[in-house]
N, C-alpha and C positions, 0 to 999 in steps of 0.2 A: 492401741491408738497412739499412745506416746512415742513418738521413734523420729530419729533421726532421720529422713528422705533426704535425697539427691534429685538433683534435674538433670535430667540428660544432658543437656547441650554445654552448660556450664559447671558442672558437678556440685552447683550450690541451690538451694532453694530461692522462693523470690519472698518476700515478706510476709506476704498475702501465705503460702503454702507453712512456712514455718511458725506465724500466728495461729494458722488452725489447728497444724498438728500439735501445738504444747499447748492452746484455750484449754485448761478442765483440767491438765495432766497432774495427775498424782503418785507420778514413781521418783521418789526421791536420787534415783539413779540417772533419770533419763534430764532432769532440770539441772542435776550440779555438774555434769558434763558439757563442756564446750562446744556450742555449734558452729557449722562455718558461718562468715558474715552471709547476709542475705543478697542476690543478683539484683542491681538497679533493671538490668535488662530483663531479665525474666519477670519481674516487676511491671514493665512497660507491657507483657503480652498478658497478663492477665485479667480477662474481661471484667470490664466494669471499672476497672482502672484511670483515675484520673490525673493528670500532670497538677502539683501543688504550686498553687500559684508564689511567683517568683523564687523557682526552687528548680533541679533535674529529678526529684524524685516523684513516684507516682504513688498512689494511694488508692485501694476501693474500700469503700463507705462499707463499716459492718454492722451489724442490726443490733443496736443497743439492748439486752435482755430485761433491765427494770423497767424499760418504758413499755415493755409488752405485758407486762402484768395484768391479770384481770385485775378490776376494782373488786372491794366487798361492796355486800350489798348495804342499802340505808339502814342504820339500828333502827327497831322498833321503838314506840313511844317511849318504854320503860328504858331503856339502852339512855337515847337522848336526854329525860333527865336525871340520870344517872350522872351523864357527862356534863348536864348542866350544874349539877350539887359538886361536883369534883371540881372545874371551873370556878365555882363560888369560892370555894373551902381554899384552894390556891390565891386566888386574887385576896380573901381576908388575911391571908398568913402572910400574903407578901405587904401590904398596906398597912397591918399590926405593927413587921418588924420596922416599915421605915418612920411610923408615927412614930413610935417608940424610939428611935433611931433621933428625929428629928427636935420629940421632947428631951429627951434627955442630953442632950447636945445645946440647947437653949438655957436650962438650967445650970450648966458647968461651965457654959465657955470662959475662958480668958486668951486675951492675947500674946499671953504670955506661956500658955500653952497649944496656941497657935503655933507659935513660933518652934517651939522646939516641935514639935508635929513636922513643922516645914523642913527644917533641918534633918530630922530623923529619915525622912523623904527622900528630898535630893542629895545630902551625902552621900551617902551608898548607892545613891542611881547614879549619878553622875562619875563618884572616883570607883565606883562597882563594877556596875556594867558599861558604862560607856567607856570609861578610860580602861581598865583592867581588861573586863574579859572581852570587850570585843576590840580597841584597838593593841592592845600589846598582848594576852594570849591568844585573839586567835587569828589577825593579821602580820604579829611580832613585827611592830611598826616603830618601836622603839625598844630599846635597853634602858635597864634600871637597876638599882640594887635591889639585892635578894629580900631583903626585907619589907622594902615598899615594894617587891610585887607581890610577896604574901600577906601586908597590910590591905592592900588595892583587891588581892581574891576575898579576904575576908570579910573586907565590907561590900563585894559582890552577894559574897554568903547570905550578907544580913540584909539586902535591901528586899527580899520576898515579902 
């Protein structure tokens, strides 16, 4: 089923033809070989085919396979509370960690460790990733010395 076809008229396929033939393909021979581009015009004759609005290209609607899924059927009684005990047992673990979360954070604070939290934060976000890695490595939006751009990647490093 994997193969390369031709269209007569224009020696190329239309989109619509070269999507069906490689959907599912599994010959690692037949996908890392170059096809030709696909014919706008052969495109236009294949039924079902509709013009994309404000575009020359055409399109036919293909049949989405997960929305065709059967459903399962409803679990039984014991199924349901099953999934209700599972549901409980999640909602306590996640309610535990933020009480927990929430008491021990009342107990400790200081603003003084506010503060270096804040710092610890946006230092590295800001001269990390904002400046570092995305405008100077990966726009190369400005020059710098060699050292403050492996100061600027390192505290990229550390802002996770």
């Amino acid at each position: 089923m994997c193969k390369v076809i031709e269209n007569a008229n224009k020696g190329t396929p239309s989109y619509h033809q070269q999507f069906q033939n490689l959907k599912g393909c599994k010959d690692y021979d037949v996908l890392k070989t170059a096809h030709p581009k696909p014919s706008r015009e052969a495109q236009q004759k294949v039924t079902g085919a509709h013009r994309v609005l404000f575009s020359d290209v055409y399109a036919k609607q293909e049949q989405r396979p997960l929305l065709s899924i059967e459903t399962k059927e409803i679990p039984s009684h014991g199924g349901k509370i099953k999934n209700a005990v599972t549901c409980f047992m999640r909602f306590l673990a996640i309610t535990s960690m933020h009480s927990l979360a929430l008491w021990w954070g009342l107990r400790t604070f200081s603003w003084q460790n506010a503060a270096i939290a804040w710092v610890i934060y946006t230092v590295p976000g800001i001269f990390g990733i904002t400046l570092c890695y995305h405008r100077m490595l990966t726009h190369r939006s400005f020059k710098c010395y060699k050292w403050f751009e492996y100061l600027c990647a390192w505290l990229g490093l550390n802002s996770g």
